[in-house]
N, C-alpha and C positions, 0 to 999 in steps of 0.2 A: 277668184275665190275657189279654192281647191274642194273636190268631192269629202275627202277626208275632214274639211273645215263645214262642211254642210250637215255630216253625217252627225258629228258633234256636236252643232247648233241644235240638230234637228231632236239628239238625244233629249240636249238639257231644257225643248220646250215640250216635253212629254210628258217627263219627271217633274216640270215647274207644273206643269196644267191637272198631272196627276197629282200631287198633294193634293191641288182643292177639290178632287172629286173621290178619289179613297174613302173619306172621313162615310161619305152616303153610303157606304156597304155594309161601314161595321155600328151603325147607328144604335142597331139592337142588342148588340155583342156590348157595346159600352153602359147600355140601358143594365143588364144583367152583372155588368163587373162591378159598376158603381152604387148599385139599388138604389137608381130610378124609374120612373115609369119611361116606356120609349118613346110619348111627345116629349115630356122633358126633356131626353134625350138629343132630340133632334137639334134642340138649342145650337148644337157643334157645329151643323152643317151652317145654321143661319149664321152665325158668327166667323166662320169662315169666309163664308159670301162677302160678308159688312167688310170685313177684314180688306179683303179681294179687292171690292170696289173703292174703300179708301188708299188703299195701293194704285191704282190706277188713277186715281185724282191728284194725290200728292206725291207720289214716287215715280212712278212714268214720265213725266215729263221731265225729270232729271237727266233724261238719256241725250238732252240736248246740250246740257249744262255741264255733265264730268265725262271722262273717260268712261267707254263703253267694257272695258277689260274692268276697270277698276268698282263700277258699279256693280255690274253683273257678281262679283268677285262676293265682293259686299252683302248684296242682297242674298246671294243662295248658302252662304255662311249663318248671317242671320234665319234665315230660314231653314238650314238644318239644326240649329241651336232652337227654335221655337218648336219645330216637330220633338226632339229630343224632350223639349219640356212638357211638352201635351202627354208623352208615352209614359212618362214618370207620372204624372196629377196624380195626387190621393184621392182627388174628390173633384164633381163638375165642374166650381167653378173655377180654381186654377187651371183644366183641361179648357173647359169656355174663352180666358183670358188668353191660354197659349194658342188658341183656335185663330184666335184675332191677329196675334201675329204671326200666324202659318198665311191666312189668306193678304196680312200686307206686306208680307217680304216677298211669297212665289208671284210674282211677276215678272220672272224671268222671262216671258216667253212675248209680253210684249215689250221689252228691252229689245230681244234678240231682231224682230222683226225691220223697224227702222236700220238697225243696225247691219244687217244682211241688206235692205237695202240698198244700203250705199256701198258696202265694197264686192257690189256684181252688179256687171253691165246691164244697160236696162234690157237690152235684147234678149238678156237671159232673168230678167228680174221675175218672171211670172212663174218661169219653170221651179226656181228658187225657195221662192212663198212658197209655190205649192205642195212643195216638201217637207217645208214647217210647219206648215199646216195639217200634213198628213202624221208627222212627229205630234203633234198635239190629238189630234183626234187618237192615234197611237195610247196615247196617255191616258186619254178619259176612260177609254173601251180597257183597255190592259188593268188599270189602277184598280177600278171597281173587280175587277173580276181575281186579282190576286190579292187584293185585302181582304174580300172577303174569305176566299180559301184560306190564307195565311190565321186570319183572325181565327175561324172556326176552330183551326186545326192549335194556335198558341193564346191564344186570347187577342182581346183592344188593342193591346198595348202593343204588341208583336208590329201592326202596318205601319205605326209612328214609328220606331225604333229604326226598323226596315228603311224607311222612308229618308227619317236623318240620318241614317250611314251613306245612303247614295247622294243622298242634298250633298252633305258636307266633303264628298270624294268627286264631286262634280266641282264643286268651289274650288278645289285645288285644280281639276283639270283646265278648268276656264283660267284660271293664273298663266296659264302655260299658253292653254292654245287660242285663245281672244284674241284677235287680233288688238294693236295698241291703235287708235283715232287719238283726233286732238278736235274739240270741237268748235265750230267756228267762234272769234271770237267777240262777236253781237253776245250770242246766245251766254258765251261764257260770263258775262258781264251784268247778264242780267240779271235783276236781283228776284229771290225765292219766288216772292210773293207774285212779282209779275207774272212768272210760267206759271200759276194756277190759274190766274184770268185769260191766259192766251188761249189754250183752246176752243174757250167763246168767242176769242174776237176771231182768230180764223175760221169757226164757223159762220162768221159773218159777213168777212171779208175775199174768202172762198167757192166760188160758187160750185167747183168740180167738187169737193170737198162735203159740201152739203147735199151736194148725189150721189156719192158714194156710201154717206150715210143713211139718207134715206131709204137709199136699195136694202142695205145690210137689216136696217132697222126692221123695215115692212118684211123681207125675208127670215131674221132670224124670229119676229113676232111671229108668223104662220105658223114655221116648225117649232117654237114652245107651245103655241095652242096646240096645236096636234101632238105632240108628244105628252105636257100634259094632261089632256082627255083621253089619250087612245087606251090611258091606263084605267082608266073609270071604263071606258068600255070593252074592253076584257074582261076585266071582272064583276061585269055587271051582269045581268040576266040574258041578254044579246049571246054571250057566249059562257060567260061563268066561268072563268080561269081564275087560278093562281095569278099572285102580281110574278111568279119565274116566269110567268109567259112575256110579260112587257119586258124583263131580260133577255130572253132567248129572240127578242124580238128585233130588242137593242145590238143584238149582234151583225142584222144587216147593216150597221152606219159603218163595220168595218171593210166595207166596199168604199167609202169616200178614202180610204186612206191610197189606193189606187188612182184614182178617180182623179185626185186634186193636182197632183201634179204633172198630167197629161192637160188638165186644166189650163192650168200654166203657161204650159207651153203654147198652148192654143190665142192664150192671150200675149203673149211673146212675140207672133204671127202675126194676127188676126187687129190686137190691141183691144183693150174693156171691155168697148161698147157690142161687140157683135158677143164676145161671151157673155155680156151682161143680158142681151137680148133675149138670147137661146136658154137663158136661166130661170129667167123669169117668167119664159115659155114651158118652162120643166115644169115649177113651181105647179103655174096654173093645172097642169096637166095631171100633175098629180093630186092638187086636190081635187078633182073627177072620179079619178080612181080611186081615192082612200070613200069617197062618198057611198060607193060598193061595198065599204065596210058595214054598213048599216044592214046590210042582206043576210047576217050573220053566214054562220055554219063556214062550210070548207070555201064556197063559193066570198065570202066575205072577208075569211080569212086569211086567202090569196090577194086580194085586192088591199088590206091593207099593210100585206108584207112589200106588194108591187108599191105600191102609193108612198109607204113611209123611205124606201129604200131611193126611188125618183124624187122625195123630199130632202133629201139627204143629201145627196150628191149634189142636187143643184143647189142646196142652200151652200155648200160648203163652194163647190165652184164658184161662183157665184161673188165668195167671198174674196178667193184668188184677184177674180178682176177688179174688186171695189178697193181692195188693198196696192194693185198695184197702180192703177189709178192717183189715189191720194199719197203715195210713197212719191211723185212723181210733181208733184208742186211745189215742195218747199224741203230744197237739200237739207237746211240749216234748223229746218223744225220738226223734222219727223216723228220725232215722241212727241211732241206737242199736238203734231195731227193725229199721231195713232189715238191720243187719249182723246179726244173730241169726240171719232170714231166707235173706239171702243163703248164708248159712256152712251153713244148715241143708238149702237149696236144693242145693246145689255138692259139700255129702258126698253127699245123695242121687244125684246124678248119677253123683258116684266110683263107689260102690258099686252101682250100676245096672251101669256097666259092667263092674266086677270079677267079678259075678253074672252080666250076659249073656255072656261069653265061656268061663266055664266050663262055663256049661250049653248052650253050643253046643257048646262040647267035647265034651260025654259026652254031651247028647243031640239035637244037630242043633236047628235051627232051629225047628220047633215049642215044643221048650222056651222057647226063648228068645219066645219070643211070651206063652206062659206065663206066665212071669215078669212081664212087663208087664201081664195082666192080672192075677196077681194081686196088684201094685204097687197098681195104681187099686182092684181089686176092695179090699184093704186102708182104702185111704181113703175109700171109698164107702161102706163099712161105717159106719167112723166119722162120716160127714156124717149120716146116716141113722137111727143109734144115736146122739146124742150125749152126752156125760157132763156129769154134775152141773148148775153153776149156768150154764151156757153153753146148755143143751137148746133154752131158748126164744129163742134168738139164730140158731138155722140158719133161713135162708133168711127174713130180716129183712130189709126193706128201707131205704133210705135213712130211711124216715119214721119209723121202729121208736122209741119212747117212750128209749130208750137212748142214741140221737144225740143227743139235746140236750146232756148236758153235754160230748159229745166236741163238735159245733159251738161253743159257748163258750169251749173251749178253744182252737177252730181259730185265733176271733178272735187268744188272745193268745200263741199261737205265734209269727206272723210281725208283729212290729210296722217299722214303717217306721223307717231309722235316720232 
């Protein structure tokens, strides 16, 4: 897998991850173009979301089923045709309707993953991820911060426009540089319906599979509580900022974009378990230090640039290893796992955050720190304890007697068409 083939993956999951986060910058700018009030407004983002996650239940797991060129192809066309139609809307809710299929076509970015996957060695699979994953994080931090300059400066409508010009110029690029797979043919065979139950049964039938998600779950739940609340406590009487401070704050996460692909490598090396360990050690670590955020003033305001910034990087490392792990089971289902993963990932988060704002509620911001720790402390337990026939799998590396027949497999996962 050539650097130039990576550079290009890593673009189009920036751009796919950017659509669904743009929409949050210009939320007020559309409140003012359309005359409505701006909760109404926000309706865009939650429908983009819904969107998102129906993408990922029904369209993800197709990457097992068609051509990876062909889909990919597919989806980021539709998907600059639905941006194209939100930038046009007269009114919310044809903009709401096209919202819905901005967030179920850009799912490019978990296509690409499985798919990079399989045509790089697994020796080099971690460094890989980690790249795409920095191309994504790339995405969220860039997306927000030039839609909303773009918007201010041309209006709403200007970041969608923008947006489907590069969607649909990236569609033609992936015609070209995708590589062509042919996909096993089990998978090819099987009918629709089946791949939306299988994620469950692999979550069942998996047991790497279900720690990898748990890790991610319990991880990405912390860092939503905390990102969540830390905006309630900025702008609460503790410090009494502007919400530009929880931007300018947002700016440290672009250190994971560094950060994840040294990652990578580490798990390339080292293999999951030891960087899953030293992650989840982050984690805890940092919620210590964000808990110094409660001190207010300069002294607390260090602490929680320290603390969100050690949240961040371990959560995303973190994710490197859990991804390359579960890439790492089953050649032939990879979308199949990714969506299991993702879905398992993305409740976590919900529920991270439904968690951190009531316990900020009732008991202030150390709670909420709490919480985070005892998220990881949770999973760290688990990596540490592990159960049954998986025990002698924590912290295996690449070379673990076990890989073999998942390498054999890798072979015939991606066959050239």
């Amino acid at each position: 897998m050539s650097r130039r083939l990576v550079l290009i993956l890593a673009v189009t999951c920036a751009v796919a991850v950017g659509n669904l986060y743009f929409p949050q910058a210009v939320g007020p700018l559309i409140a003012t173009g359309l005359g409505v009030s701006p909760d109404t407004a926000t309706v865009v983002v939650t429908a983009t979301q819904i969107g998102y996650t129906a993408g990922m239940v029904f369209l993800v797991p197709l990457g097992d089923r068609f051509r990876h060129r062909t889909l990919l192809v597919v989806l980021l066309a539709l998907a600059g045709l639905a941006l194209l139609g939100a930038g046009c809307a007269p009114s919310l809710p044809p903009l709401v309707a096209a919202s819905v299929l901005v967030g179920l076509t850009t799912v490019a970015a978990q296509i690409i993953g499985p798919l990079a996957a399989g045509l790089v060695a697994p020796e080099r699979r971690g460094a890989v991820l980690g790249t795409l994953l920095s191309g994504s994080t790339g995405g969220m931090l860039l997306a927000r911060a030039f839609s909303g300059t773009l918007g201010e400066w041309l209006g709403w409508r200007a970041p969608y426009l923008v947006a489907a010009a590069v969607t649909l110029v990236l569609a033609g690029v992936m015609a070209y540089a995708a590589p062509a797979t042919t996909p096993a043919p089990d998978a090819a065979r099987l009918p629709y319906v089946r791949f939306l139950a299988e994620p469950l049964r692999l979550l069942r039938t998996e047991p790497e599979l279900r720690r990898s998600c748990l890790y991610q779950a319990a991880a990405f739940g912390g860092f939503s509580a905390a990102w969540t609340c830390v905006a309630l406590l900025l702008t609460g009487p503790e410090y009494g900022y502007g919400t530009s401070a929880v931007g300018v704050l947002a700016l440290v996460g672009a250190a994971t974009m560094l950060c994840t692909p040294y990652a990578g490598r580490l798990v390339d090396r080292y293999g999951p378990g030891p960087v899953n360990l030293v992650t989840l050690l982050g984690i805890l670590s940092a919620a210590v230090v964000l808990a110094a955020g409660a001190l207010g003033g300069t002294v607390g305001l260090v602490a929680l640039t320290a603390g969100i910034l050690l949240l961040d990087v371990a959560m995303q490392s973190g994710a490197v290893a859990n991804q390359s792990r579960m890439y790492a089971l089953r050649a032939d289902a990879r979308s199949r796992l990714n969506t299991a993963y993702m879905t398992c990932a993305y409740s976590g988060g919900t529920v991270g955050s439904w968690l951190g704002v009531r316990a900020y509620a009732a008991f202030g911001w150390p709670a909420v720190c709490a919480l985070v720790g005892l998220l990881a402390g949770t999973a760290l337990v688990r990596h540490l304890v592990p159960a049954g026939r998986d025990r002698e799998a924590v912290g295996a590396g690449p070379a673990a007697p076990a890989a073999a027949p998942k390498q054999a497999s890798d072979a015939a996962g991606h066959r050239p068409a």
